[in-house]
Backbone as a chain_set.jsonl record, in Angstrom:
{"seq": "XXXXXXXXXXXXXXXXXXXXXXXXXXXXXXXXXXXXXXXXXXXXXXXXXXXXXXXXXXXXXXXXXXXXXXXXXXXXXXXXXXXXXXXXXXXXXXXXXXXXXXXXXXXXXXXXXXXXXXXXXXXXXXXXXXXXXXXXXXXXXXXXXXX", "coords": {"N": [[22.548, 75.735, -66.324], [25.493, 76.852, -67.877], [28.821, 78.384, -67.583], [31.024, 80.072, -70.226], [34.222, 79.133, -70.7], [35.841, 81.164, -71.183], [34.232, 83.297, -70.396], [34.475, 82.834, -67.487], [37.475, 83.101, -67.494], [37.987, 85.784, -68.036], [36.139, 87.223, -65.753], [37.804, 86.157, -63.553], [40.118, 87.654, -64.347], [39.671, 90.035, -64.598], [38.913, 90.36, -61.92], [41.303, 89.804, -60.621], [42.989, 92.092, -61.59], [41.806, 94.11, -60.29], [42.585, 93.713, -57.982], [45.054, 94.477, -57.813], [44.966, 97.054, -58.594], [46.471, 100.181, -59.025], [48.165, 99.444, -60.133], [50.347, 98.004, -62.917], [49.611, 95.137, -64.45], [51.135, 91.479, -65.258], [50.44, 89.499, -67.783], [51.261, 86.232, -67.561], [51.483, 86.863, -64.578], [48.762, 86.878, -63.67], [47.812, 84.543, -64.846], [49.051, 82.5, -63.458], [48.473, 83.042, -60.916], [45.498, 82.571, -61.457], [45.313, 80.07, -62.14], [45.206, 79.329, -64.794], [45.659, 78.681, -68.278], [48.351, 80.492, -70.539], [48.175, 81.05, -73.036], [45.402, 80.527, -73.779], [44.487, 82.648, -71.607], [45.25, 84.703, -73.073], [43.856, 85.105, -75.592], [41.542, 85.853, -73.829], [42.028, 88.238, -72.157], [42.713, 89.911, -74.729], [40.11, 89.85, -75.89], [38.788, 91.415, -73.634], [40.107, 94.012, -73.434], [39.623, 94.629, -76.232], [36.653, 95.407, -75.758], [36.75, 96.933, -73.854], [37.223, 96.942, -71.752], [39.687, 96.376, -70.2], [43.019, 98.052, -70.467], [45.708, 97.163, -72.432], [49.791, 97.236, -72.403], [52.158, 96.896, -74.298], [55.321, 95.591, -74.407], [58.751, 95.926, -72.658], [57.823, 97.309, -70.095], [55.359, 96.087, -70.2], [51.474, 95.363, -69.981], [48.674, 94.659, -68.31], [45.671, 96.586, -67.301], [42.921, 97.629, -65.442], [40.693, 99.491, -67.431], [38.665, 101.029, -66.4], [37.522, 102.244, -63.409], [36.913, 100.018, -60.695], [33.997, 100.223, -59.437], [32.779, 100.999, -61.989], [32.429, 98.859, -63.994], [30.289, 96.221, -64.527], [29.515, 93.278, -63.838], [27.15, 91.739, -65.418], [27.789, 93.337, -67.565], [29.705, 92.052, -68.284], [29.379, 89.713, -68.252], [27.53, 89.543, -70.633], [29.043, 90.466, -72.987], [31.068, 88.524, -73.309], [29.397, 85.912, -73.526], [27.573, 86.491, -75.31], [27.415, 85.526, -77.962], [27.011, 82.601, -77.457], [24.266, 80.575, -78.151], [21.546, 79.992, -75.773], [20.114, 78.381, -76.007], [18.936, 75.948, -78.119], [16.683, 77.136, -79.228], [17.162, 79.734, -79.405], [18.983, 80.011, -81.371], [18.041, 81.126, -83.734], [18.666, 81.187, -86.924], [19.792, 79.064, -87.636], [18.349, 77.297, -85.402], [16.663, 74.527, -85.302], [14.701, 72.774, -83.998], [11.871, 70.831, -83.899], [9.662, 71.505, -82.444], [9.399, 74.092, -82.403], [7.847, 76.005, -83.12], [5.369, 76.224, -81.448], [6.056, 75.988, -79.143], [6.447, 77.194, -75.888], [8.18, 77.108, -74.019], [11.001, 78.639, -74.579], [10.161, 81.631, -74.349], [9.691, 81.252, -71.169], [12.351, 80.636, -70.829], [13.783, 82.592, -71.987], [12.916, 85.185, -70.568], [13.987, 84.058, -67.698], [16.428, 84.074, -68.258], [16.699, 87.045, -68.497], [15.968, 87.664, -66.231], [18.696, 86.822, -64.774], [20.354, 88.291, -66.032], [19.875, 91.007, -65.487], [20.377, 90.781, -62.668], [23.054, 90.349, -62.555], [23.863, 92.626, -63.736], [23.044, 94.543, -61.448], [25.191, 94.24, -60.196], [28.705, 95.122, -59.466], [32.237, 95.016, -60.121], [33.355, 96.082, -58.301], [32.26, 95.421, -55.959], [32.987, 92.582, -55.651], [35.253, 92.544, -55.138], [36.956, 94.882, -53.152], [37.374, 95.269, -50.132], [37.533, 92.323, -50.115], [39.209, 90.548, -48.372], [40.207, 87.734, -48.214], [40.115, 87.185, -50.872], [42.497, 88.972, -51.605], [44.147, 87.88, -50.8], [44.288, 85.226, -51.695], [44.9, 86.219, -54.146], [47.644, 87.617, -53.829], [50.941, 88.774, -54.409], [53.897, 88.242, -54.476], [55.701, 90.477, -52.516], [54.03, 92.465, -53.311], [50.851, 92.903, -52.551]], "CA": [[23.308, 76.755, -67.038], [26.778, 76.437, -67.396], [29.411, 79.455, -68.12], [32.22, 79.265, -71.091], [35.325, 79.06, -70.207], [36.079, 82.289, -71.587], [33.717, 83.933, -69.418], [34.949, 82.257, -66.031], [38.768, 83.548, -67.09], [37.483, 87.282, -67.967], [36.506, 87.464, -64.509], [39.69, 86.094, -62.697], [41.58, 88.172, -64.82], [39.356, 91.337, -63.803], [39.397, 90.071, -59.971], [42.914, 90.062, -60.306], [43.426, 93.698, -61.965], [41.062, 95.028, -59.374], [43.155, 93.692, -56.893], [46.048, 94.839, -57.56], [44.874, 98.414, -59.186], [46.407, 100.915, -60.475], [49.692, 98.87, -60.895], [49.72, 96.903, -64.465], [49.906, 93.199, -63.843], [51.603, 90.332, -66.762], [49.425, 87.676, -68.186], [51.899, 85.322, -66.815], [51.034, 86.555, -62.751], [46.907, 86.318, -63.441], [47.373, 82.578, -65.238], [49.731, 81.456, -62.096], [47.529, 83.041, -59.614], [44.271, 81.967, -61.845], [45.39, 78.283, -62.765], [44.665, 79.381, -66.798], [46.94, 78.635, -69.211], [48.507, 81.957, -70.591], [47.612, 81.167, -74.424], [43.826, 80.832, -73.209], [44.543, 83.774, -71.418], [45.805, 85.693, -73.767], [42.988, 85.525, -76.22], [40.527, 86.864, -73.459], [42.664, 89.754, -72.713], [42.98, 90.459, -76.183], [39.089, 90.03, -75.93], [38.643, 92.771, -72.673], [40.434, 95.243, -74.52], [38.662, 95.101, -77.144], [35.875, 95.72, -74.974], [37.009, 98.141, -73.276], [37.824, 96.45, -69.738], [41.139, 96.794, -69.423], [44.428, 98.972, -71.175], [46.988, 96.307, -72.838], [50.38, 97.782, -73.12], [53.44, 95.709, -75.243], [57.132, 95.849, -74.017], [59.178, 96.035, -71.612], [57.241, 97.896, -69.169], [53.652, 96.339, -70.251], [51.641, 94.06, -69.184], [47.598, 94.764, -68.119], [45.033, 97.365, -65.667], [41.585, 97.965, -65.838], [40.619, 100.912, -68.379], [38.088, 102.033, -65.887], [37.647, 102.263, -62.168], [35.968, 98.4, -60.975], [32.625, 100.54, -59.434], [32.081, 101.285, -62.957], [32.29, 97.853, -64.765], [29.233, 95.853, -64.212], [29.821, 91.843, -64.279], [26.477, 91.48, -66.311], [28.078, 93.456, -69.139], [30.989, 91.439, -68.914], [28.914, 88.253, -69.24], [26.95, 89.742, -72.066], [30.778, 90.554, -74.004], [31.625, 86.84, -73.673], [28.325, 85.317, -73.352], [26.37, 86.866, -76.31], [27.422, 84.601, -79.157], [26.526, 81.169, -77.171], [23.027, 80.507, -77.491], [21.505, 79.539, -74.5], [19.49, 76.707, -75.732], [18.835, 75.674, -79.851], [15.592, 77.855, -80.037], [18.002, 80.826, -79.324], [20.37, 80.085, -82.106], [18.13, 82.303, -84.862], [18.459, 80.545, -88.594], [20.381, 77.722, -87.337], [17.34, 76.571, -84.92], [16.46, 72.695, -86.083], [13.998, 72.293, -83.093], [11.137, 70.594, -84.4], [8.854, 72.209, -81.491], [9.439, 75.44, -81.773], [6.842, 77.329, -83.377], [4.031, 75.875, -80.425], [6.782, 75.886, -77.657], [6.316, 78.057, -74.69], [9.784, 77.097, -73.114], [11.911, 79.424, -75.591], [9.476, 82.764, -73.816], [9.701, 81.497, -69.836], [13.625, 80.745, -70.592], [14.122, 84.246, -72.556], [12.478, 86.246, -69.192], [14.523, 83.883, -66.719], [17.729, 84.329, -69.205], [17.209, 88.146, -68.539], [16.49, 87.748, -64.846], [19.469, 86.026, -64.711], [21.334, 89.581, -66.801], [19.566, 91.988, -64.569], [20.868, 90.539, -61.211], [24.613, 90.276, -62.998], [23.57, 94.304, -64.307], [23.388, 95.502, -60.557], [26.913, 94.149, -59.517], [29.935, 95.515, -59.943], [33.742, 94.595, -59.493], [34.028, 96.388, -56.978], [31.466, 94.518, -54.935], [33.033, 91.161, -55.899], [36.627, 92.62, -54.844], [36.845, 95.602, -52.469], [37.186, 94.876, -48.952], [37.687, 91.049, -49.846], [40.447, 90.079, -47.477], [40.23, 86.174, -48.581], [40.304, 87.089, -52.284], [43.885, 89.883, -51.71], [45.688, 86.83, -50.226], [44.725, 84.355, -52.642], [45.407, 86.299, -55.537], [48.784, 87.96, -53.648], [52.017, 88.761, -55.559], [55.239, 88.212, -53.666], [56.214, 91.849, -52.179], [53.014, 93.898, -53.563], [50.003, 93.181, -51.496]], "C": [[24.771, 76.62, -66.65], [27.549, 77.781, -68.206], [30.595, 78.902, -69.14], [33.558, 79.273, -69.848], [36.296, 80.679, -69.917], [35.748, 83.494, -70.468], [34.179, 83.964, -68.039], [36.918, 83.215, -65.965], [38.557, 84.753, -66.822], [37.205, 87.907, -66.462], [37.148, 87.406, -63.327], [40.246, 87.442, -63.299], [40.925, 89.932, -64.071], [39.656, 91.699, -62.095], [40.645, 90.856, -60.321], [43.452, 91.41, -60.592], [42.924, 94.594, -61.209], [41.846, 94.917, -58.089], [44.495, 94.295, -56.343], [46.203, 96.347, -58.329], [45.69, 99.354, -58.253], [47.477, 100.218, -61.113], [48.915, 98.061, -62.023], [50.593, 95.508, -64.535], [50.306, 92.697, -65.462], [50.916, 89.141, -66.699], [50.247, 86.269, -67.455], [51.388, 85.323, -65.232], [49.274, 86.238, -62.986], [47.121, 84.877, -64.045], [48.337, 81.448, -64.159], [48.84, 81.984, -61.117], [45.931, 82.751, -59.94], [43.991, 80.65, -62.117], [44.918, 78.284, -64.621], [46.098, 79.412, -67.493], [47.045, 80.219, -70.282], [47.933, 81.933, -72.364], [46.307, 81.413, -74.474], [43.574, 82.111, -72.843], [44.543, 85.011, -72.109], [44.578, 86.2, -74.787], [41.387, 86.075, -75.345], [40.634, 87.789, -72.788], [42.491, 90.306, -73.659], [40.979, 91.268, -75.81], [38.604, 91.355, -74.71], [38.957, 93.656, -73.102], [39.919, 95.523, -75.285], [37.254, 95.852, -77.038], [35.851, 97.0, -74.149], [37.554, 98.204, -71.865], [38.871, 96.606, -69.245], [41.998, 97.553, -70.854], [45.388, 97.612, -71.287], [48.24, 97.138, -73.665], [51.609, 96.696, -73.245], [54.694, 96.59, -74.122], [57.325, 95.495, -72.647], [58.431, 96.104, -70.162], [55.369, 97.358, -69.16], [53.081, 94.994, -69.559], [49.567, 94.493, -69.322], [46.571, 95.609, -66.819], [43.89, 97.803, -66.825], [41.708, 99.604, -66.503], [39.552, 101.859, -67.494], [37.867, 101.484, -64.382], [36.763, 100.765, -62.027], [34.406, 98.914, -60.644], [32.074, 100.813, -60.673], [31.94, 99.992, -64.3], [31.103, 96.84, -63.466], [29.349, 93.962, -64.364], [28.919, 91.561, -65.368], [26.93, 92.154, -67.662], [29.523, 92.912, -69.337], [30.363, 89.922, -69.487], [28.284, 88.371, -70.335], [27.889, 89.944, -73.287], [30.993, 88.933, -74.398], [30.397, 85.916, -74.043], [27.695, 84.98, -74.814], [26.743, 85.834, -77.69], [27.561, 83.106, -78.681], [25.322, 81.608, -77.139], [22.541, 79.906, -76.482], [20.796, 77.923, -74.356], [19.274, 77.053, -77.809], [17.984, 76.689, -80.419], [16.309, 79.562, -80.304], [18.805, 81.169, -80.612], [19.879, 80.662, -83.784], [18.526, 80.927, -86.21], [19.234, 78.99, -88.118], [18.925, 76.424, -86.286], [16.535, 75.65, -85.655], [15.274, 72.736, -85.266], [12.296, 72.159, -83.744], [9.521, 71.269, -83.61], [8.684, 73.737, -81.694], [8.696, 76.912, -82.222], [5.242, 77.088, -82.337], [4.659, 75.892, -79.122], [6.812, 77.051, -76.762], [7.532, 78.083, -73.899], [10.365, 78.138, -73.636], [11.426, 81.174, -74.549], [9.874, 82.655, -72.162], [11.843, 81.079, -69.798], [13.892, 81.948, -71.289], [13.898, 85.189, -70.945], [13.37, 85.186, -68.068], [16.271, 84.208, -66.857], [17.96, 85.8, -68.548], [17.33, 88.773, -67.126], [17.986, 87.998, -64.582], [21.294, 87.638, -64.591], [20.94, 90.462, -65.776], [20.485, 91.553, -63.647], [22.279, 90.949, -61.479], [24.807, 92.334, -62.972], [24.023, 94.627, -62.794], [24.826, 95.015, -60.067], [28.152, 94.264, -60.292], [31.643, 95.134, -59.884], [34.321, 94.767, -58.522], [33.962, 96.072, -55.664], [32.393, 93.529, -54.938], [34.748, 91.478, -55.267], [37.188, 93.535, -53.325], [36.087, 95.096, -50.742], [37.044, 93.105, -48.505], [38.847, 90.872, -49.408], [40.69, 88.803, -48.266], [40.735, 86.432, -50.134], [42.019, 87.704, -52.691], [44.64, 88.768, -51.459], [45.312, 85.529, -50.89], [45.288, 84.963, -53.849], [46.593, 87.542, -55.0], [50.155, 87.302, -54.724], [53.012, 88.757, -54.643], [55.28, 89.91, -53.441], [55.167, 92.956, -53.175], [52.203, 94.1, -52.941], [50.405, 93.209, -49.726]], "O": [[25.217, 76.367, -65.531], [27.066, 78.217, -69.251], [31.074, 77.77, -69.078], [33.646, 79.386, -68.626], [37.01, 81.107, -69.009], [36.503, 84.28, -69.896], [34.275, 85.037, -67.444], [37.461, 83.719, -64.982], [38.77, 85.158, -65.68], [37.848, 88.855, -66.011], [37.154, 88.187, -62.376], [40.822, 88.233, -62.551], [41.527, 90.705, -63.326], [40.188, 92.577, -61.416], [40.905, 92.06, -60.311], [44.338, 91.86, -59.866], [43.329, 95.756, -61.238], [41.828, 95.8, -57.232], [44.923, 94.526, -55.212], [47.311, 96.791, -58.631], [45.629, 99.341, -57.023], [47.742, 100.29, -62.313], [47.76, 97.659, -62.165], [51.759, 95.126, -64.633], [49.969, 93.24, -66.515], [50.83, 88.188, -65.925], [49.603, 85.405, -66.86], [50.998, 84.315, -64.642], [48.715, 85.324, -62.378], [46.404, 84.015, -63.535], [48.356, 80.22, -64.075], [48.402, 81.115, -60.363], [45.121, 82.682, -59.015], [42.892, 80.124, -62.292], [44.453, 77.406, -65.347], [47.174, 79.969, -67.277], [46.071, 80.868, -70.665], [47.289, 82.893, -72.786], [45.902, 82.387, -75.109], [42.72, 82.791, -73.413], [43.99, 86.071, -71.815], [44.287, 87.393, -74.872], [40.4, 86.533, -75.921], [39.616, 88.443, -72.561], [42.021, 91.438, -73.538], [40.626, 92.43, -75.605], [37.986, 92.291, -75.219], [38.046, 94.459, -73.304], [39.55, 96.694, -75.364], [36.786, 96.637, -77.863], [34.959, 97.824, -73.948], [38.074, 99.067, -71.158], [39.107, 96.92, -68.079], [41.578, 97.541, -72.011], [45.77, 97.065, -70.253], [48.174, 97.58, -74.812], [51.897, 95.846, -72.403], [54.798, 97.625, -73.464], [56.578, 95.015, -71.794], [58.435, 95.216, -69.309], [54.442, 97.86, -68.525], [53.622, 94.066, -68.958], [49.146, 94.604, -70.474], [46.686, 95.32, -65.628], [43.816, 98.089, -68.02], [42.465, 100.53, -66.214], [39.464, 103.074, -67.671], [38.045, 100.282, -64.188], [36.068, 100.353, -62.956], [33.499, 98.36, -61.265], [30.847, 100.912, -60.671], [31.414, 100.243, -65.384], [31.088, 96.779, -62.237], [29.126, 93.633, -65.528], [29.471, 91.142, -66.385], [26.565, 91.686, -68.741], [30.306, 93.201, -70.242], [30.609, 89.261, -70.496], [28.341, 87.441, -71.139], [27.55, 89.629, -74.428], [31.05, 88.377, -75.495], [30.576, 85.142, -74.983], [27.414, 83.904, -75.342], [25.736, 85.553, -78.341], [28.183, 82.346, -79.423], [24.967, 82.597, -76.499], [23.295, 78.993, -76.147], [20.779, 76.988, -73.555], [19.447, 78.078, -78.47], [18.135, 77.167, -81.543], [15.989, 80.345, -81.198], [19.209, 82.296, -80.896], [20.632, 80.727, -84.756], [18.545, 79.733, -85.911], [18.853, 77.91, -88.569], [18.707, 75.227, -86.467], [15.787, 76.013, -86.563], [14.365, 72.735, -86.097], [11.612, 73.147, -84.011], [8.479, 71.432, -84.245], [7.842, 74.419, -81.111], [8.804, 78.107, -81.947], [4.213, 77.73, -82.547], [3.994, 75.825, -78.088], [7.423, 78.003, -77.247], [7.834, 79.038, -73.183], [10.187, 79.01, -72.786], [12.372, 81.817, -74.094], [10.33, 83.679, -71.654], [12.496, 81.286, -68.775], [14.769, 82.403, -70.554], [14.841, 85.757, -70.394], [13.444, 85.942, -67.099], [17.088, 84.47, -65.973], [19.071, 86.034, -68.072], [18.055, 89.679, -66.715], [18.457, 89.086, -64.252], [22.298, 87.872, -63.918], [21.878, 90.727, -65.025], [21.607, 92.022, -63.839], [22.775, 91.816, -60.76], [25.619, 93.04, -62.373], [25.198, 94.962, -62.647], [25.47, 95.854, -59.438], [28.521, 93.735, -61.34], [31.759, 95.039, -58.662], [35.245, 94.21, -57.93], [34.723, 96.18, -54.702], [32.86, 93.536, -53.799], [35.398, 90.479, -54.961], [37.784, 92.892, -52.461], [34.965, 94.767, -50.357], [36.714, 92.599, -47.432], [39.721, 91.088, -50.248], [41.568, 88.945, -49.118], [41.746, 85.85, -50.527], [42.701, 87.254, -53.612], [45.786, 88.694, -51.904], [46.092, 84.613, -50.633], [46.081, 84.332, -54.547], [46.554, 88.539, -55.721], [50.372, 86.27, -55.36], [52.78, 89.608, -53.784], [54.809, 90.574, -54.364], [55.55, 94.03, -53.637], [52.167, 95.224, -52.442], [49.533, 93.476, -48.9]]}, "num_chains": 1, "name": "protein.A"}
């Protein structure tokens, strides 16, 4: 199993807003302290917002901060936001599925229940786990004169 790309920034960019909460961080400091290019960036911001993950405000003064506290965002429903329109394997992919197997195949059932394992485990952790009280994580993703 391999994650998009999409997915992998979404959670830098959360790290990073958790780290430096309540202040509101610029797509420019999370894609120099994430190594993502800010155009990439930009469209999965766009995408969190939409979501509901973080507050994007324009101007002068704007920039990006989580819309809700990090104990209350759950990583598994962030990978299910980005996730949910890759299928996980061909039999997954609904009217498009070619797979000449797949009305006698048993794989499609023990990868569906390890698929949701997989969501559960993500379900119980939160941002705040993955951030809060990480020393190592504040001083890699440090801002000149904030942390």
């Amino acid at each position: 199993m391999r994650l998009t790309v999409r997915t992998n920034l979404a959670m830098r960019a959360l790290m990073f807003c958790a780290v430096h909460a309540p202040r509101t961080v610029r797509k420019s400091e999370i894609a120099a302290a994430c190594n993502a290019s800010e155009a990439h960036l930009g469209v999965v911001i766009n995408h969190l917002g939409q979501a509901g993950f973080v507050e994007t405000m324009r101007g002068r003064g704007g920039g990006i901060r989580l819309a809700a506290n990090p104990e209350a965002i759950s990583v598994g429903s962030v990978f299910r936001v980005f996730e949910a329109g890759t299928p996980f394997a061909e039999c997954f992919a609904g009217s498009e599925n070619q797979c000449p197997i797949a009305p006698a195949c048993r794989l499609k059932g023990l990868l569906g229940r390890a698929l949701e394992a997989f969501y559960s485990e993500l379900d119980g952790t939160t941002l705040a786990e993955l951030t809060a009280g990480n020393g190592a994580l504040d001083r890699l993703l440090a801002m000149e004169g904030v942390l």
